[in-house]
C-alpha positions as CSV (number, residue, x, y, z in Angstrom):
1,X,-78.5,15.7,-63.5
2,X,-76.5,12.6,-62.6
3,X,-77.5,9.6,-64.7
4,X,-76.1,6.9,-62.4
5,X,-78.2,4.3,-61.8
6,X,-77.5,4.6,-57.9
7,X,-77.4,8.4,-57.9
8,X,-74.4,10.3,-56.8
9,X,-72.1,8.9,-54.3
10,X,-72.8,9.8,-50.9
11,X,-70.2,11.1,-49.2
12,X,-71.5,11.0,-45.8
13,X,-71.9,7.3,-45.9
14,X,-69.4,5.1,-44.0
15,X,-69.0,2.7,-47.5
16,X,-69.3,5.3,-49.9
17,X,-66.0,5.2,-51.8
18,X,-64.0,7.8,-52.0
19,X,-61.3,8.7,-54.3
20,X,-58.1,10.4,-53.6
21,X,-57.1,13.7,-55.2
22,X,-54.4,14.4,-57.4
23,X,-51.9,15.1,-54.4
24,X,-52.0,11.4,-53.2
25,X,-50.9,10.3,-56.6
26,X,-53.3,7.8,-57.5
27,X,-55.1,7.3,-60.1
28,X,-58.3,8.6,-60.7
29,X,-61.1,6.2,-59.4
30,X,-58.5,3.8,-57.4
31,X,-59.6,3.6,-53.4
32,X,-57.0,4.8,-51.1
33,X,-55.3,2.0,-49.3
34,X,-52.9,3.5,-46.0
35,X,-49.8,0.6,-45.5
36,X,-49.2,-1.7,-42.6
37,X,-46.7,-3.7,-41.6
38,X,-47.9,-7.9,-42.2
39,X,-49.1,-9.0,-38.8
40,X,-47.3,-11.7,-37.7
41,X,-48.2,-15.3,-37.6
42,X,-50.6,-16.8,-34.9
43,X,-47.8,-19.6,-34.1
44,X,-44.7,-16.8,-34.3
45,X,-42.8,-16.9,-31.5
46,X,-43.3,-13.2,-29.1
47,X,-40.1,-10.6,-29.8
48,X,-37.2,-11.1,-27.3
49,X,-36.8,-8.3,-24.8
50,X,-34.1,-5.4,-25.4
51,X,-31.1,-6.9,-23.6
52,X,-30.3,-4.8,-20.8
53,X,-26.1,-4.3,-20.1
54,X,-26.4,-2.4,-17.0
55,X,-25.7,-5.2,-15.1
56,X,-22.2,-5.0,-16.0
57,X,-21.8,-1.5,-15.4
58,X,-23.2,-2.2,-12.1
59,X,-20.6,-5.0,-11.1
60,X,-17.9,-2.7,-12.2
61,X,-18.7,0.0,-9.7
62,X,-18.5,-3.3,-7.1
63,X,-15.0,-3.9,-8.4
64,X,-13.9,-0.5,-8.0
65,X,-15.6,-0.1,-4.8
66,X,-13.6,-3.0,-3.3
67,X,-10.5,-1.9,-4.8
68,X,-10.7,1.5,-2.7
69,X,-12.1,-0.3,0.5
70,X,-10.0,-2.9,0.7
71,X,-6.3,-1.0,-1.3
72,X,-6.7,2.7,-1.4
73,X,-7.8,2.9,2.4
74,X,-5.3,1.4,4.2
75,X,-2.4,2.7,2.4
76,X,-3.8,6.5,2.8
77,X,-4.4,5.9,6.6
78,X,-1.5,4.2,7.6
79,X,0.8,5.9,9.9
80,X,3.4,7.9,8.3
81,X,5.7,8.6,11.6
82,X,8.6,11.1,11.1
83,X,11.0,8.5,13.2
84,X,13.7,5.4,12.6
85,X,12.1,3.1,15.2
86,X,10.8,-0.4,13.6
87,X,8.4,-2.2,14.5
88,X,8.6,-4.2,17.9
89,X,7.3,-7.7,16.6
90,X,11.1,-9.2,16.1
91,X,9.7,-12.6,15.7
92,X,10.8,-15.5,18.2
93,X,15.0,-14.9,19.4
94,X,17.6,-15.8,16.8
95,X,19.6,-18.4,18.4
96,X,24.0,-17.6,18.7
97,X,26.5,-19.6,18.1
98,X,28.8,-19.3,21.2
99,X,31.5,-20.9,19.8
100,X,31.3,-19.1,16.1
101,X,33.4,-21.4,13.4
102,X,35.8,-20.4,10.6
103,X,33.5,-18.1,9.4
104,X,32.8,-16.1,12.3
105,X,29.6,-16.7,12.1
106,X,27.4,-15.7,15.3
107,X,23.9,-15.5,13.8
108,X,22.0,-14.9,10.7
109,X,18.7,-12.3,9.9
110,X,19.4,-11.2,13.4
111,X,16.3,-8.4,13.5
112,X,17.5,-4.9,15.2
113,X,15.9,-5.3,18.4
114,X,17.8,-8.7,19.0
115,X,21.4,-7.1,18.2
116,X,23.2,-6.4,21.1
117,X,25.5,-3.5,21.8
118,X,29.1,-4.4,20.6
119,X,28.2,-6.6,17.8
120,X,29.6,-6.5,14.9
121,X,27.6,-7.0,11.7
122,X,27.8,-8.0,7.6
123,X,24.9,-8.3,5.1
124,X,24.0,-4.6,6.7
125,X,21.9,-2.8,4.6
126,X,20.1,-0.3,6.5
127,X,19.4,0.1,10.4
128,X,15.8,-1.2,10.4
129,X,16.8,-4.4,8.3
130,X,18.1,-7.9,10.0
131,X,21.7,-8.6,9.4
132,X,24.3,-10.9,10.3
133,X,26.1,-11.2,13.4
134,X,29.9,-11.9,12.9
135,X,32.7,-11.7,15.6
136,X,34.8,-8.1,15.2
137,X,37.9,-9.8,13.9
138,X,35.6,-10.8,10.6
139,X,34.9,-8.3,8.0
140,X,31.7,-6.4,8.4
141,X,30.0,-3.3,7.6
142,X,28.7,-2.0,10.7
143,X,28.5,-2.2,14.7
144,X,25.7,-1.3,17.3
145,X,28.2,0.8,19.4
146,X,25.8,2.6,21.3
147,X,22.3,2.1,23.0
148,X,20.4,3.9,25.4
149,X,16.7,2.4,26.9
150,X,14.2,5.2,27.7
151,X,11.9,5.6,30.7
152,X,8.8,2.7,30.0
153,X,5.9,5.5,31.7
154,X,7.7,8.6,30.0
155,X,5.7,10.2,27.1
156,X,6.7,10.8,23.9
157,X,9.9,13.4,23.8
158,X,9.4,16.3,21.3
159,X,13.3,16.5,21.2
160,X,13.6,13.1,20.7
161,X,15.8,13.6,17.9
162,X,18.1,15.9,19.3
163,X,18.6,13.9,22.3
164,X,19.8,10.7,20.2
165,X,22.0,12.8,18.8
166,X,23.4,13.9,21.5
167,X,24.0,10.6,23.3
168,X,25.6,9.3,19.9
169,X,27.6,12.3,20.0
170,X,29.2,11.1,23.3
171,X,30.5,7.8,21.9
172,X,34.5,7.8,21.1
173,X,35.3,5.5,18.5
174,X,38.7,4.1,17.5
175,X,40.1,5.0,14.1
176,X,39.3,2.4,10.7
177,X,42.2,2.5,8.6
178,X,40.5,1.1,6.5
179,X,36.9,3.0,5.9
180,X,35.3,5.9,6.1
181,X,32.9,5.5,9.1
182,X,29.6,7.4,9.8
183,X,27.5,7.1,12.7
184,X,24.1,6.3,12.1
185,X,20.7,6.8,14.5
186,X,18.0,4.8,15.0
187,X,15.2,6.1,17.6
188,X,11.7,6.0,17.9
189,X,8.6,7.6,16.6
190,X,5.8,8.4,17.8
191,X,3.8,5.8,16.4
192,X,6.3,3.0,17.8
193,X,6.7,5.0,21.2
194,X,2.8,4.2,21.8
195,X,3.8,0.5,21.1
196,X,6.2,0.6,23.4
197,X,9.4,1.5,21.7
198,X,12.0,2.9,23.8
199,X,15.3,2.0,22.1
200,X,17.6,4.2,21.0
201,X,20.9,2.5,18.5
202,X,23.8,4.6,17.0
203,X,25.6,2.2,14.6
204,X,29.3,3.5,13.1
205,X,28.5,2.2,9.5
206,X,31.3,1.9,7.2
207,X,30.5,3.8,4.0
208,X,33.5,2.9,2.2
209,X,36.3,0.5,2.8
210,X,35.4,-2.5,5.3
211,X,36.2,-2.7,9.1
212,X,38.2,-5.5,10.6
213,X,38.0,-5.1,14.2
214,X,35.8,-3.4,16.9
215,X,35.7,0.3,16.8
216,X,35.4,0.7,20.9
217,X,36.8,-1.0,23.7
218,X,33.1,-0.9,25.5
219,X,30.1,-0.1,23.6
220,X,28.0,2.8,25.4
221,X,24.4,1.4,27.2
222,X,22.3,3.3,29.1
223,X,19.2,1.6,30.4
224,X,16.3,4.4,31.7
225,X,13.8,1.6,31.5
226,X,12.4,1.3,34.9
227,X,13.0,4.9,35.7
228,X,10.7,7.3,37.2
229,X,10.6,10.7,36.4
230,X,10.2,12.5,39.7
């Protein structure tokens, strides 16, 4: 019989206390309490936000993006023409001094397209790059001793190689005591043809040693410009 003066706890009472077993680790008789976090102050000020970076991995992608539009593209689909010809835009005509002084001087950064068969040239570095224009009896490096104009409505020769050659080949030059001369070929490419490139050079190039005078009596030219192929 239980002899509390309220009888024996009810268990099926909301209020009716209830002690915790020997597993919880309380003691015996003390009301089981489960823990939570403090609630914050009425007047605390709301948690920030997670800050969010993908914004920054956003504008990166833009950066690269740019890069490949605006880099990448152009150089991977520019033209790669298997051909000497340069460009056609010489710039406005290099003025020459008819009546050169001590120097010799006829004209400086003289583009290829404005040299003229039988010139003599110094500061030569390559056929596609300007040079200065000197009279014969100066020391120079080079001469345009050939050129040869091709039909204007003709299209694109698949031997055009072979046929500069060959009209190159045709030029006699005088000897150089003085250097060791190689005849180099400038013609077009296909790329330049479309612009409207029709010029074929062959410049004797001193390799070693320097020239001192002209290396032929008459420089070849052959103009097929306004030629018509029947």
């Amino acid at each position: 019989m239980d002899t509390s003066p309220n009888g024996p706890a009810d268990e099926s009472r909301p209020d009716s206390p209830r002690t915790p077993d020997s597993a919880s680790g309380g003691a015996p008789g003390d009301r089981f309490v489960p823990y939570l976090p403090p609630r914050p102050a009425a007047d605390a000020p709301p948690p920030k936000p997670p800050i969010r970076r993908g914004w920054w991995v956003a504008a990166a992608a833009l950066v690269v993006l740019a890069l490949v539009v605006f880099v990448l593209v152009p150089l991977l689909t520019s033209p790669q023409d298997d051909g000497s010809g340069e460009s056609l835009e010489s710039g406005p005509p290099v003025s020459r001094n008819a009546e050169p002084g001590l120097d010799g001087i006829v004209a400086r950064e003289v583009p290829p397209v404005q040299v003229q068969p039988g010139d003599c040239l110094t500061d030569f570095d390559s056929v596609g790059e300007p040079s200065t224009v000197v009279e014969c009896s100066r020391d120079h490096e080079a001469q345009l001793v050939g050129r040869k104009l091709w039909p204007t409505g003709r299209a694109f020769p698949a031997d055009m190689k072979a046929d500069a050659e060959r009209f190159c080949a045709t030029i006699e030059l005088d000897s150089a005591a003085d250097a060791q001369v190689i005849v180099e070929i400038s013609h077009p490419a296909e790329g330049t043809w479309a612009e409207g490139d029709r010029r074929v050079d062959c410049l004797a190039v001193a390799h070693e040693g320097t020239l001192h005078t002209s290396l032929v009596s008459r420089p070849s030219f052959e103009d097929w410009t306004d030629h018509e192929d029947g």
